[in-house]
N, C-alpha and C positions, 0 to 999 in steps of 0.2 A: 328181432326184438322190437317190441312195440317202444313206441312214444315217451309213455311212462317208465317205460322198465328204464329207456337209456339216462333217463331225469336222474332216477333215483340212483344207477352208478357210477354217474359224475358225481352228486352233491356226496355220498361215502367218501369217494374220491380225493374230495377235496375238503374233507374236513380235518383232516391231519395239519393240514397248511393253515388252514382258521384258526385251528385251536393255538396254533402254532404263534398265529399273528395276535392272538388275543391273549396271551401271556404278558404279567404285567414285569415292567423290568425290575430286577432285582436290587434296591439302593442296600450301598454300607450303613448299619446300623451305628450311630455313635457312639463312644464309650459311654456305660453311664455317670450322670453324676460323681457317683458314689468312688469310681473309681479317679476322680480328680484330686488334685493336695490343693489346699487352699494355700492363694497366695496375698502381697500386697493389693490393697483398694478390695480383692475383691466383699461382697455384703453378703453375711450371714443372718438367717434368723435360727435364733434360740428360741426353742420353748420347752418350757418346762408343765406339764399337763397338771392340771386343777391349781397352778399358779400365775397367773396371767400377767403379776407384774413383777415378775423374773423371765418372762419372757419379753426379749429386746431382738431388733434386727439393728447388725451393727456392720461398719465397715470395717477393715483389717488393719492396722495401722502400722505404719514407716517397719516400727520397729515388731511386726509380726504378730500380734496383741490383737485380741479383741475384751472390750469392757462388760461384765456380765453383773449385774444388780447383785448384793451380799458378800457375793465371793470375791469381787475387785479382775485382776488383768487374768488372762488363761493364751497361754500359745496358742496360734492358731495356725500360721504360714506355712507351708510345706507339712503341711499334715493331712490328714483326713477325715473328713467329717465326723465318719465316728467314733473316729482315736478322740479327736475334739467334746463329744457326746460325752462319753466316758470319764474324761478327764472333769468337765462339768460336772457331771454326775457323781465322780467322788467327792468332791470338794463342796458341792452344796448338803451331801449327806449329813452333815458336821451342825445342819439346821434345818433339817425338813425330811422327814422321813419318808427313806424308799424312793429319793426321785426319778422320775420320767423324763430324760433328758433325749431332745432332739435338735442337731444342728442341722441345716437346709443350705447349700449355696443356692443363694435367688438372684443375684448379680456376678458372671464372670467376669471380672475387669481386668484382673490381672495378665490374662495373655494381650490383652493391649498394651497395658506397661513393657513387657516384655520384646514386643513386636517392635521397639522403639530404636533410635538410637539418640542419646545424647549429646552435645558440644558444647562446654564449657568454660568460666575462664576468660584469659585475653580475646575474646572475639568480641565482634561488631553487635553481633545479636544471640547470645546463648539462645537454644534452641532446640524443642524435644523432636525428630524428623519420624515418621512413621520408616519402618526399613523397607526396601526392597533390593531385589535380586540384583548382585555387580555392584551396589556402593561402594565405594572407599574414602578413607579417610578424606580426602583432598573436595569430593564432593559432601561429607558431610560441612566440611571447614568453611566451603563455598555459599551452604546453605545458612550458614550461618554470619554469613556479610564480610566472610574473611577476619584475619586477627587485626587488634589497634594497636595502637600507638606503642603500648606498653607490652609486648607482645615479646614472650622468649621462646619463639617460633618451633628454633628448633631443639631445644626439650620437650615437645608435645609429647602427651603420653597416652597411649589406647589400652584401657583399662578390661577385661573380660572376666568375668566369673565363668568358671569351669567345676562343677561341683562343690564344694565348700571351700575354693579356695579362689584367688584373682587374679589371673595374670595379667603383666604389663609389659607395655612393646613401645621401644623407644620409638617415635617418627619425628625425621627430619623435614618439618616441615618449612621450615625458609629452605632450604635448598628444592623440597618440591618446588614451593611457590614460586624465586627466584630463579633457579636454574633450569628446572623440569627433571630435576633429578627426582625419578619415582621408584625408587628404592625402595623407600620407605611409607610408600604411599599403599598400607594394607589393604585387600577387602575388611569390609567392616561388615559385623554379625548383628544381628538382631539382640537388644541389649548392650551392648558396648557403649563405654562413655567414653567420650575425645574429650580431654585436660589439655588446656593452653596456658600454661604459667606464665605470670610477668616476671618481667626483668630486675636483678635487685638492683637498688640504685644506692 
């Protein structure tokens, strides 16, 4: 086999492996958008087409609410954008015919919120903690400069919402504190609020 002939069936050869190595890798696509619920903080833009000043970007408020020009409050929180649309959309019918209703999440904030843990109450410094893996209570309590003076230690209470309801877990935190009895010393979840009630006097 001459020169040439052997060039050409190695490069055959090894173009299996090229093509191979030149594959790009495969990333996870994100959910989209659309398939998110709007939560607290997060920012919506409303627009309403050939109305420009009915259309507002607003943020989510405490109480799940966003403000929309004519029509006053409209749920928003745990919903979905175009449950949200719709709900606009009937409600401004009432003054503008045939609307064109679009909500946009342009700010996700809310899985921040959520990603949190709070300590409230008798401590030294209330304090919102970003969570991570292994917290418990004793280190959120820590992060927050320990309880004072007025501190009824151990009635703390670690608050959790599970679905639409809340549960509460008693922790005995002076005897963590004091004793090193960690009994009562929970992991703490992402979300969870730590309550230090004062003492009655």
């Amino acid at each position: 086999m001459s020169r040439l002939g052997m060039a050409v069936v190695l490069l055959v050869a090894a173009l299996p492996a090229i093509a191979q190595d030149a594959l790009p890798e495969v990333q996870a696509v994100p959910p989209p958008v659309e398939t998110y619920r709007i939560g607290v903080d997060d920012v919506v833009q409303v627009s309403v087409w050939r109305n420009p000043d009915l259309s507002v970007s607003v943020p989510v408020r405490p109480d799940g609410k966003i403000s929309v020009p004519l029509i006053g409050d409209v749920d928003a929180g745990g919903r979905h954008p175009q449950d949200v649309a719709e709900d606009i959309k009937g409600k401004l019918s009432t003054y503008v015919r045939d609307p064109q209703v679009a909500v946009i999440l342009t700010e996700l904030r809310s899985h921040e919120y959520l990603a949190r843990v709070r300590v409230t109450g008798a401590v030294r410094q209330p304090v919102s903690l970003p969570y991570r893996q292994g917290m418990s209570v004793l280190d959120a309590v820590l992060a927050a400069g320990g309880t004072n003076e007025f501190a009824s230690a151990d009635n703390t209470r670690l608050y959790r919402k599970e679905g639409d309801s809340v549960k509460t877990f008693p922790i005995k935190l002076d005897r963590i504190l004091k004793k090193g009895d960690l009994s009562t010393n929970l992991p703490v979840q992402a979300g969870d609020v730590v309550t230090v009630p004062e003492r009655a006097f």
